[in-house]
N, CA, C and O atoms as a GROMACS GRO file, in nm:
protein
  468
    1UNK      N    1   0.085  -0.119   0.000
    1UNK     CA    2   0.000   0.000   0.000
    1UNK      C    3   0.089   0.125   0.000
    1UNK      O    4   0.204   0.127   0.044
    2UNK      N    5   0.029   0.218  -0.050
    2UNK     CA    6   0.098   0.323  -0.054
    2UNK      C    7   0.069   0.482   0.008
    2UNK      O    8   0.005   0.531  -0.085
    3UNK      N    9   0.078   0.568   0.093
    3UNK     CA   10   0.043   0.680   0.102
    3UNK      C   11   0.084   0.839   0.040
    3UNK      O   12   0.198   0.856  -0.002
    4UNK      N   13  -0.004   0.941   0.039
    4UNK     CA   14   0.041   0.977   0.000
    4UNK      C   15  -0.004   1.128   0.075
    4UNK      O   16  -0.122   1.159   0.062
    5UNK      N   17   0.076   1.215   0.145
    5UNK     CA   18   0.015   1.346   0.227
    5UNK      C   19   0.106   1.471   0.206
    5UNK      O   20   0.223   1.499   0.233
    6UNK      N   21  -0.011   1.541   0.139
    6UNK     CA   22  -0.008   1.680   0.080
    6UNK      C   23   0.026   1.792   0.211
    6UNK      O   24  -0.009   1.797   0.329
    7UNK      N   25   0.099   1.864   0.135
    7UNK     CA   26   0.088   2.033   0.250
    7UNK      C   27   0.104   2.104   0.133
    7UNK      O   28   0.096   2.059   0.019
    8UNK      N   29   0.137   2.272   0.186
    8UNK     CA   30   0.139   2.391   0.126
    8UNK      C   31   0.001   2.454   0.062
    8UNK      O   32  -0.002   2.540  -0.026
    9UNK      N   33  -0.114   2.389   0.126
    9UNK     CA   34  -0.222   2.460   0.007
    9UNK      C   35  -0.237   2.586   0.126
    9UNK      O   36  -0.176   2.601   0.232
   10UNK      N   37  -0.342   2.665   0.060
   10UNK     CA   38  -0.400   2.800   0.171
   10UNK      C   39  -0.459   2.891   0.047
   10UNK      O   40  -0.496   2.839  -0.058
   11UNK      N   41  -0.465   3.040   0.072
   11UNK     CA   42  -0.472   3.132   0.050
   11UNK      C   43  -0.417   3.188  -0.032
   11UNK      O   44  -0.299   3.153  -0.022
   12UNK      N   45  -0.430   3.269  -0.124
   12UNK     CA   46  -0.342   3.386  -0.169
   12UNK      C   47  -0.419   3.424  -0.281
   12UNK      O   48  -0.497   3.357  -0.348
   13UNK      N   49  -0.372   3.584  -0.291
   13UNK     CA   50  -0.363   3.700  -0.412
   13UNK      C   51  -0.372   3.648  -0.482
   13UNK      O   52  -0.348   3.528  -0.482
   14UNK      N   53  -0.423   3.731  -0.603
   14UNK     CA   54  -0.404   3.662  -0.781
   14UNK      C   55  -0.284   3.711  -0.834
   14UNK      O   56  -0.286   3.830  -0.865
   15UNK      N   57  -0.182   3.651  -0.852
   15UNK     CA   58  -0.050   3.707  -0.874
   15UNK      C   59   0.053   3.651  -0.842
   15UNK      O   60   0.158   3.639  -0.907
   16UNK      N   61   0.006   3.586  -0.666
   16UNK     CA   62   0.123   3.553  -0.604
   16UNK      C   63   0.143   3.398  -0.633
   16UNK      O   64   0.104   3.347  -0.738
   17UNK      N   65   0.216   3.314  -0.517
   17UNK     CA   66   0.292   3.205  -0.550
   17UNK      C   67   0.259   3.122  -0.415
   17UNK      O   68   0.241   3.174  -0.305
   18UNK      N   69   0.255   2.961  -0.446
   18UNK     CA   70   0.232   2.866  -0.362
   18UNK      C   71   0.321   2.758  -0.400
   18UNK      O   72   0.358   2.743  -0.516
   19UNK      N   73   0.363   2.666  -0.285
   19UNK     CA   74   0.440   2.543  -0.314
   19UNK      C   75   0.378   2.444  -0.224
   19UNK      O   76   0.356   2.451  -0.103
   20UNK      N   77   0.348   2.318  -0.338
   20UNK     CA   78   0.226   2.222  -0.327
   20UNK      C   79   0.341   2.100  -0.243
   20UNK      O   80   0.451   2.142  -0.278
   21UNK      N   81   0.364   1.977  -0.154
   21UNK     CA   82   0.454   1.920  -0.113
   21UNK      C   83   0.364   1.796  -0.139
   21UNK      O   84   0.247   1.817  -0.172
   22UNK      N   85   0.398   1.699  -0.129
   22UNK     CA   86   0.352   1.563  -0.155
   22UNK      C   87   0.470   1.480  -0.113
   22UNK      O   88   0.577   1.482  -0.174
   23UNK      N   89   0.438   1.375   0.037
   23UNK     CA   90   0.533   1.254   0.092
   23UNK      C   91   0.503   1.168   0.017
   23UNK      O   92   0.385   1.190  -0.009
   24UNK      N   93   0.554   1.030  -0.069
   24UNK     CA   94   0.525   0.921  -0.024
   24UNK      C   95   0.561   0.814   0.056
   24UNK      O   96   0.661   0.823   0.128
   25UNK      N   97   0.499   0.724   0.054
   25UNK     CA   98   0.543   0.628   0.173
   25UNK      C   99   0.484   0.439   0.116
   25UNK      O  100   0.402   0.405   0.030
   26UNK      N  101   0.560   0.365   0.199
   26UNK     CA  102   0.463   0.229   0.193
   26UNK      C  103   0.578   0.154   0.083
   26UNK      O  104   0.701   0.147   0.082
   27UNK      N  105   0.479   0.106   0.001
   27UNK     CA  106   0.520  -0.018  -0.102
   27UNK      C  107   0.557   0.090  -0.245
   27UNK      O  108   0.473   0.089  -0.336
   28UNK      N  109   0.677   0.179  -0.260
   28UNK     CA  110   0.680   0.201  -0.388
   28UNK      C  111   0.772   0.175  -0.449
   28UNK      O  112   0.878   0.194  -0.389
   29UNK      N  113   0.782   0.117  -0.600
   29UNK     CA  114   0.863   0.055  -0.672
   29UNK      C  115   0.925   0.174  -0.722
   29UNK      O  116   0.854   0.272  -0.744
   30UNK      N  117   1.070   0.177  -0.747
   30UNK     CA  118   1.184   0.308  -0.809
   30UNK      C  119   1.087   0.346  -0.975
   30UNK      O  120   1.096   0.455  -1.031
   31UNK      N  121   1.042   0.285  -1.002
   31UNK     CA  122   0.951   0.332  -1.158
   31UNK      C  123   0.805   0.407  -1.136
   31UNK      O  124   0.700   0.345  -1.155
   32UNK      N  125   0.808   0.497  -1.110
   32UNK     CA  126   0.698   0.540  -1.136
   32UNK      C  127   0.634   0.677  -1.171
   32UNK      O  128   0.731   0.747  -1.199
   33UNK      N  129   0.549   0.733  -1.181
   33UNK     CA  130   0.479   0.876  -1.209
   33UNK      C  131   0.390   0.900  -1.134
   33UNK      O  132   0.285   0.842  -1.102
   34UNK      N  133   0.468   1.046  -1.090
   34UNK     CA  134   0.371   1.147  -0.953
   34UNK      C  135   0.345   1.273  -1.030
   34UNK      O  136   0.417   1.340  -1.104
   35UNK      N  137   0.199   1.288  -0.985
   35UNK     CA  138   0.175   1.418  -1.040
   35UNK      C  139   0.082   1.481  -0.928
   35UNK      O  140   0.047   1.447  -0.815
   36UNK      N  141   0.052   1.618  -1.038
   36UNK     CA  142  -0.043   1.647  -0.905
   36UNK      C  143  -0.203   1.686  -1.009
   36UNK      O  144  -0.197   1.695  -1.132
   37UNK      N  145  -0.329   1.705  -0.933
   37UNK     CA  146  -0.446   1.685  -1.049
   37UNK      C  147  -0.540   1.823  -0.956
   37UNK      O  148  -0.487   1.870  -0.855
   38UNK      N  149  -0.657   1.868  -0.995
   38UNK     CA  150  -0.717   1.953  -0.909
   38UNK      C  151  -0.804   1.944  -0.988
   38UNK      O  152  -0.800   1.915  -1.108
   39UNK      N  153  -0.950   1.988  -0.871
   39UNK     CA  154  -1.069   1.997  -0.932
   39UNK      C  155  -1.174   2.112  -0.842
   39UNK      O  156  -1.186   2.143  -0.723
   40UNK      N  157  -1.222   2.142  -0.933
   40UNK     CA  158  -1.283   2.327  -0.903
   40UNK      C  159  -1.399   2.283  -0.880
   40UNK      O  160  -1.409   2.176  -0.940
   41UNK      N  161  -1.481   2.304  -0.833
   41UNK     CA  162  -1.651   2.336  -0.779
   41UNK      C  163  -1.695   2.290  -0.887
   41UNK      O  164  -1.643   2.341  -0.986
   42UNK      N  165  -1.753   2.233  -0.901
   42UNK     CA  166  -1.882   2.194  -1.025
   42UNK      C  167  -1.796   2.105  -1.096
   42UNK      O  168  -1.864   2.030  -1.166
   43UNK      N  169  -1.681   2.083  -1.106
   43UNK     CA  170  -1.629   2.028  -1.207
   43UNK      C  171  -1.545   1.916  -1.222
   43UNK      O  172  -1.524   1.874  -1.108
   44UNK      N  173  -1.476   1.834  -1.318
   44UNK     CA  174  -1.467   1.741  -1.270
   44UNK      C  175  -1.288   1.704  -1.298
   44UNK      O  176  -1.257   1.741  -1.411
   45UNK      N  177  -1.206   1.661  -1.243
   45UNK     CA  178  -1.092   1.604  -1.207
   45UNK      C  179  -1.021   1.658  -1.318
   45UNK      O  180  -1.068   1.647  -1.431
   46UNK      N  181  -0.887   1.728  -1.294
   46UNK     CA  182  -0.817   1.755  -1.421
   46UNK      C  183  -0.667   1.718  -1.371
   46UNK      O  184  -0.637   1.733  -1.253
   47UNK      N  185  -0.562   1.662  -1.478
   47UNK     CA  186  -0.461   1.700  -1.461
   47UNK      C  187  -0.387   1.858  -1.478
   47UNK      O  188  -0.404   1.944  -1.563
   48UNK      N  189  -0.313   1.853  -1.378
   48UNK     CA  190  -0.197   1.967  -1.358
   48UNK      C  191  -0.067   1.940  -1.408
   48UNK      O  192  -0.029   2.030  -1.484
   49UNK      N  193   0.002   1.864  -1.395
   49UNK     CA  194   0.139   1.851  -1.379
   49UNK      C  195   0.158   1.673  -1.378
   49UNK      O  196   0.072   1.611  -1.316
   50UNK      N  197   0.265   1.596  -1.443
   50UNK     CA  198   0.308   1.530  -1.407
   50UNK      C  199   0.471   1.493  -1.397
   50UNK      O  200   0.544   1.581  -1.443
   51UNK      N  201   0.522   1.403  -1.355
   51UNK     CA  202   0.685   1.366  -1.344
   51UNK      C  203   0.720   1.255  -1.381
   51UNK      O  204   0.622   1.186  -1.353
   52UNK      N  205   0.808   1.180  -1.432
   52UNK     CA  206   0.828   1.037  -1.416
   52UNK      C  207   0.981   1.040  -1.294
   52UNK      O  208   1.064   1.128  -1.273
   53UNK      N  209   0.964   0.908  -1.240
   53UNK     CA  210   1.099   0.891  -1.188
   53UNK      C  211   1.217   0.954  -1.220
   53UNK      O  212   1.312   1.005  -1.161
   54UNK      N  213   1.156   0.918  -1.419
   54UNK     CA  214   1.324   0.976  -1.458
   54UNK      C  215   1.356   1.130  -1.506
   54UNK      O  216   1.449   1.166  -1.578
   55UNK      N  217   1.254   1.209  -1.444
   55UNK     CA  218   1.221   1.328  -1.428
   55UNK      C  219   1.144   1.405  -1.578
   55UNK      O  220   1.161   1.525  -1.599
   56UNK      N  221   1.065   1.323  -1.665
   56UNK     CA  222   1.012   1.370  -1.825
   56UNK      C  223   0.922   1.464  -1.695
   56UNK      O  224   0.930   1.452  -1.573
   57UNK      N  225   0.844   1.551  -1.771
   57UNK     CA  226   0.766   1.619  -1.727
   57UNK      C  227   0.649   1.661  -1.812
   57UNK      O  228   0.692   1.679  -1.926
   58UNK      N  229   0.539   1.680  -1.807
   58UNK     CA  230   0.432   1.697  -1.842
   58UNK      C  231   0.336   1.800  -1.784
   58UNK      O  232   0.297   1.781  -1.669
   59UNK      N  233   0.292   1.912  -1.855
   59UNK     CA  234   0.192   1.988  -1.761
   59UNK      C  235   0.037   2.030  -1.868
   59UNK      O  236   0.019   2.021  -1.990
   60UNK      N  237  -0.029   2.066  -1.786
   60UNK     CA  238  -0.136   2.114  -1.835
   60UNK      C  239  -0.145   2.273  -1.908
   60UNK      O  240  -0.118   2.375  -1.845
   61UNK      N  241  -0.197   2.272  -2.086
   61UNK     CA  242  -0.174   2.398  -2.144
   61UNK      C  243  -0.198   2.544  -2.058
   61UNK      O  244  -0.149   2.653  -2.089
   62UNK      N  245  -0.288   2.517  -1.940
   62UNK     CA  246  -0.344   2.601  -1.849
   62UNK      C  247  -0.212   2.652  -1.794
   62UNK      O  248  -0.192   2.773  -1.798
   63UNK      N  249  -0.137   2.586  -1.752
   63UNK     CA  250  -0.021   2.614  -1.619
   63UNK      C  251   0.101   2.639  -1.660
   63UNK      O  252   0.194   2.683  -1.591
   64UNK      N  253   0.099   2.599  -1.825
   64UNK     CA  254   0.295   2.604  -1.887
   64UNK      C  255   0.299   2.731  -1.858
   64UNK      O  256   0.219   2.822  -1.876
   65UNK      N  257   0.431   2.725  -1.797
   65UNK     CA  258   0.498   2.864  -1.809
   65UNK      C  259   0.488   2.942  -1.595
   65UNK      O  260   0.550   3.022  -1.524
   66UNK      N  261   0.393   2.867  -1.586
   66UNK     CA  262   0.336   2.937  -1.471
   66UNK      C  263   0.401   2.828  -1.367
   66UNK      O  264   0.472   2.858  -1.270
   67UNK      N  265   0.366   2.703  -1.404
   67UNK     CA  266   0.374   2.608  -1.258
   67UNK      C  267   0.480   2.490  -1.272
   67UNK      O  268   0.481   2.421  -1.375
   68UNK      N  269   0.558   2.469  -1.179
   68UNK     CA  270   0.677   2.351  -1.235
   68UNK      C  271   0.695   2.247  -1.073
   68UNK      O  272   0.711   2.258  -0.952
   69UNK      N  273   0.678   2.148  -1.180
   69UNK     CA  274   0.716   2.020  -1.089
   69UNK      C  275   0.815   1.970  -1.111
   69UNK      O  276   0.876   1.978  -1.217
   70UNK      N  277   0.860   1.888  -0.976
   70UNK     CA  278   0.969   1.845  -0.973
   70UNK      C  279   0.975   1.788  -0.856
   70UNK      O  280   0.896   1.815  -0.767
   71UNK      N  281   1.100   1.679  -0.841
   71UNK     CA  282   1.041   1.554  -0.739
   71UNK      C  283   1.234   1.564  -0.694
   71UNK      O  284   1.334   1.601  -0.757
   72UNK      N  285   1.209   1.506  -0.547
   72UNK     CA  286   1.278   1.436  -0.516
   72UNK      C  287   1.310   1.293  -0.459
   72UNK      O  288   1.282   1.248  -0.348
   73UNK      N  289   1.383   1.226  -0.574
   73UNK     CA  290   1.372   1.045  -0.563
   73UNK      C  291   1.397   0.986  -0.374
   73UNK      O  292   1.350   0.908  -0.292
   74UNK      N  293   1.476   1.063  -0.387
   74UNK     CA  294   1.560   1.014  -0.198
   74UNK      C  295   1.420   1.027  -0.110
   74UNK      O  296   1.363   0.953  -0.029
   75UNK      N  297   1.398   1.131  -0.155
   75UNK     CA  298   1.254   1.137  -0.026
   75UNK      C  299   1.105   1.143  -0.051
   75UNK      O  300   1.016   1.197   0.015
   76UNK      N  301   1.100   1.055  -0.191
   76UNK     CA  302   0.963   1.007  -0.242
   76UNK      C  303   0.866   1.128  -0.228
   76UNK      O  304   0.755   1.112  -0.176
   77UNK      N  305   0.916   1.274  -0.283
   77UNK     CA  306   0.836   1.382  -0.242
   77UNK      C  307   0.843   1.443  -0.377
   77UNK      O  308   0.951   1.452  -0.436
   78UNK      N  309   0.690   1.502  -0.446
   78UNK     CA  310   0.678   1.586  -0.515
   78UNK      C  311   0.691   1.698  -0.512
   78UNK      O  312   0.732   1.701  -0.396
   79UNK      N  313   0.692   1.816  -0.547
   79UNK     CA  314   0.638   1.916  -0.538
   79UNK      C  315   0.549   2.002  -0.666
   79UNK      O  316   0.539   1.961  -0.781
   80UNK      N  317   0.504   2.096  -0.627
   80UNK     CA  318   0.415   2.206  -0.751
   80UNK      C  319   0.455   2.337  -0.714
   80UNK      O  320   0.385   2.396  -0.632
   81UNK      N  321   0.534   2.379  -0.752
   81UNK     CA  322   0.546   2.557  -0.726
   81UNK      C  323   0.479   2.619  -0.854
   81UNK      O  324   0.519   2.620  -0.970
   82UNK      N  325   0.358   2.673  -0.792
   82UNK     CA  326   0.276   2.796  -0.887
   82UNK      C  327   0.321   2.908  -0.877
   82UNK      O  328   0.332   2.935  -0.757
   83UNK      N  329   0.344   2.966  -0.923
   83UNK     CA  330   0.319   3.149  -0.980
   83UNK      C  331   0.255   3.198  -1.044
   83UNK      O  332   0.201   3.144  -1.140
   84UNK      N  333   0.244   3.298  -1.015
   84UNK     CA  334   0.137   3.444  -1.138
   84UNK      C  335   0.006   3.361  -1.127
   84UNK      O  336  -0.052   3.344  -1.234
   85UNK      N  337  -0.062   3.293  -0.990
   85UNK     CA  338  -0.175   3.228  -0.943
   85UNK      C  339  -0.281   3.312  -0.991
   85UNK      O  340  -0.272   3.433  -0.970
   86UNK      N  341  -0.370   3.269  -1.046
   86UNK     CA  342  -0.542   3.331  -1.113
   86UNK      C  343  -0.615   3.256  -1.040
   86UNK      O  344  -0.580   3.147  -0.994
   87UNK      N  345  -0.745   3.322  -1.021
   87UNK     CA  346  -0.883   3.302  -0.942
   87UNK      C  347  -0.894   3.154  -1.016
   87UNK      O  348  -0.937   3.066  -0.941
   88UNK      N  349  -0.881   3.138  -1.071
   88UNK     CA  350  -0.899   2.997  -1.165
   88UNK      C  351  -0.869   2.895  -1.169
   88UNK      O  352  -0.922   2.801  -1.228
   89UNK      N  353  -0.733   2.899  -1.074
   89UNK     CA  354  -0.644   2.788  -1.031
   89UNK      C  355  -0.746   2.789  -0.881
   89UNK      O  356  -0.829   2.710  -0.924
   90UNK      N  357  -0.772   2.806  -0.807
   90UNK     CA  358  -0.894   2.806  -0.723
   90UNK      C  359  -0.939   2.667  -0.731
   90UNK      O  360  -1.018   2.631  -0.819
   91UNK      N  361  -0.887   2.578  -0.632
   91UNK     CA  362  -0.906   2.409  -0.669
   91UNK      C  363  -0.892   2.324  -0.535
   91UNK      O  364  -0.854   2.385  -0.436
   92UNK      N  365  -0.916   2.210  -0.526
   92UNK     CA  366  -0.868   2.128  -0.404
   92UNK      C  367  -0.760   2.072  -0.518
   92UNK      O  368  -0.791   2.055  -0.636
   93UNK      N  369  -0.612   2.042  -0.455
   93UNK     CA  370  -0.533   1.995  -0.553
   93UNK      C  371  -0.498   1.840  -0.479
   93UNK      O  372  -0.486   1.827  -0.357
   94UNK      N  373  -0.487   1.742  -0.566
   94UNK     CA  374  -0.459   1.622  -0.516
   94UNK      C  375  -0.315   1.581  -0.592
   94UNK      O  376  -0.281   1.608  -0.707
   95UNK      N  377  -0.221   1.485  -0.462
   95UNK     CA  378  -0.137   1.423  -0.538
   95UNK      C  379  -0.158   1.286  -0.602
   95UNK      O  380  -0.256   1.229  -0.553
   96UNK      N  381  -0.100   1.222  -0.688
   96UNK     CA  382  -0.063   1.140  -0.746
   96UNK      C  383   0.027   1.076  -0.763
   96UNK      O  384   0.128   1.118  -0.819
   97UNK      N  385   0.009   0.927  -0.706
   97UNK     CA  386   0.120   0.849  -0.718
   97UNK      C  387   0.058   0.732  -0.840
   97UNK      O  388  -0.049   0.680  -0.808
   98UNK      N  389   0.116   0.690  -0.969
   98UNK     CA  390   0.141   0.591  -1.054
   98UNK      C  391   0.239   0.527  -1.082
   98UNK      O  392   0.342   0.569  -1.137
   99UNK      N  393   0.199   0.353  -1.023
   99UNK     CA  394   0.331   0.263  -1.035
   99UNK      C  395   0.243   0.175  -1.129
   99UNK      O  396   0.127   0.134  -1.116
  100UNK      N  397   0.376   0.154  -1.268
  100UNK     CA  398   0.349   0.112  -1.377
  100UNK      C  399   0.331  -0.071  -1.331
  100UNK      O  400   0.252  -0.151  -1.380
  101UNK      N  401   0.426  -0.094  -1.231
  101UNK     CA  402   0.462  -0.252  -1.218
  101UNK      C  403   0.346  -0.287  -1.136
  101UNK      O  404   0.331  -0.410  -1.131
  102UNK      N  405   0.247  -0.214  -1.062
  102UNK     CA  406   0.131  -0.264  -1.005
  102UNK      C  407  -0.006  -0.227  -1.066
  102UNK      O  408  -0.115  -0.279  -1.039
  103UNK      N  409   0.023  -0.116  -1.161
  103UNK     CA  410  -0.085  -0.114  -1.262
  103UNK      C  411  -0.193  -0.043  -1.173
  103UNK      O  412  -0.312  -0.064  -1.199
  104UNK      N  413  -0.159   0.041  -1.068
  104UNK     CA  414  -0.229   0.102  -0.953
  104UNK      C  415  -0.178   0.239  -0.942
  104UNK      O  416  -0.057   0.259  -0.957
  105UNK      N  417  -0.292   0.372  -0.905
  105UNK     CA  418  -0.305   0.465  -0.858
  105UNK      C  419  -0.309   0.519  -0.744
  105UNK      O  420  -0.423   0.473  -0.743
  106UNK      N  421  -0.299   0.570  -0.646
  106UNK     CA  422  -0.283   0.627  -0.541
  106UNK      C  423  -0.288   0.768  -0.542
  106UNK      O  424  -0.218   0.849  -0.603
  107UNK      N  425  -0.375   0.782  -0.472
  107UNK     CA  426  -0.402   0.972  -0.410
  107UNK      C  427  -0.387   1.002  -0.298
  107UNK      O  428  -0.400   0.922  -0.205
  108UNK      N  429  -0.354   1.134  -0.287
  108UNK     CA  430  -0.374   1.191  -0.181
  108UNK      C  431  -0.512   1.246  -0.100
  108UNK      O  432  -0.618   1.225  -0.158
  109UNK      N  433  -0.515   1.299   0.002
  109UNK     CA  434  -0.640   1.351   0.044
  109UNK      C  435  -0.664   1.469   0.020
  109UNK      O  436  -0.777   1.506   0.053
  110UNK      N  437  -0.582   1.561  -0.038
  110UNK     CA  438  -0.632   1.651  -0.135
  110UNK      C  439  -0.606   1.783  -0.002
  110UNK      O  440  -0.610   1.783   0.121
  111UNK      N  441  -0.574   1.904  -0.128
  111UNK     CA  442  -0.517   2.020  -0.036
  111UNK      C  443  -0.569   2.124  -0.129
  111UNK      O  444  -0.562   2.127  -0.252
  112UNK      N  445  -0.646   2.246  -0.008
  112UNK     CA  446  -0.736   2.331  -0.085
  112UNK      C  447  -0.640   2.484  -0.167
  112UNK      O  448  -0.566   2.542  -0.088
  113UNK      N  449  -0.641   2.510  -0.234
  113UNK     CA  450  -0.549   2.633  -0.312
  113UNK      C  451  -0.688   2.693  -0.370
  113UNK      O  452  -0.774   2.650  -0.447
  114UNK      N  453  -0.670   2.828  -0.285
  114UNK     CA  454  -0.797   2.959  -0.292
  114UNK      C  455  -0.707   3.033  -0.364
  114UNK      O  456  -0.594   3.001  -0.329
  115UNK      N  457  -0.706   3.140  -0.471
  115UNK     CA  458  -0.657   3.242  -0.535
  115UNK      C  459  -0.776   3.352  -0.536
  115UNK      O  460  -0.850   3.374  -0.632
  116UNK      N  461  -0.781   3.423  -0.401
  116UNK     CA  462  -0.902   3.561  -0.458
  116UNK      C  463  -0.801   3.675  -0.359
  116UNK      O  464  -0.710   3.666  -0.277
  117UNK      N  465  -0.880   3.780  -0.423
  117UNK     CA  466  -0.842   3.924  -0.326
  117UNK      C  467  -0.938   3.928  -0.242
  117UNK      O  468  -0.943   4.017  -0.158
   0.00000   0.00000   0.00000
């Protein structure tokens, strides 16, 4: 089994900047892809960002330029640093753990990111 527990969500300006943290823990195999996903009021599950082990990266057309992930292997931890945050990014953000060799998903319990004045 695997866990997976989020910090850094809260508050902030439209403008400013947040850094999303993600542990994992448990049964994880050195191969795999963490990302992070969020979903807004009414709506339904999107990707944000993803990583592989071997650090490819992937983000959503919404966030290029704005938001960058990046992991560290030693301590099974993601991260998401946003900038230049819009009312829009306004989401509960969840992490993501995908291990290819168990063919299984894993989430987090999800961390709220407000962007208003």
């Amino acid at each position: 089994q695997v866990q997976l527990v989020e910090s850094g969500g809260g508050l902030v300006q439209p403008g400013g900047s947040l850094r999303l943290s993600c542990a994992a823990s448990g049964s994880i195999f050195r191969i795999n892809v963490m990302g992070w996903y969020r979903q807004a009021p009414g709506k339904e599950r999107e990707l944000v960002a993803t990583i592989t082990s071997g650090g490819s990266t992937n983000y959503a057309d919404s966030v290029k330029g704005r938001f960058t992930i990046s992991r560290d292997n030693a301590k099974n931890t993601v991260y998401l640093q946003m900038n230049s945050l819009k009312p829009e990014d306004t989401a509960v953000y969840y992490c993501n753990l995908y291990s290819p060799t168990l063919g299984a998903h894993y989430w987090g319990q999800g961390t709220q990111v407000t962007v208003s004045s």
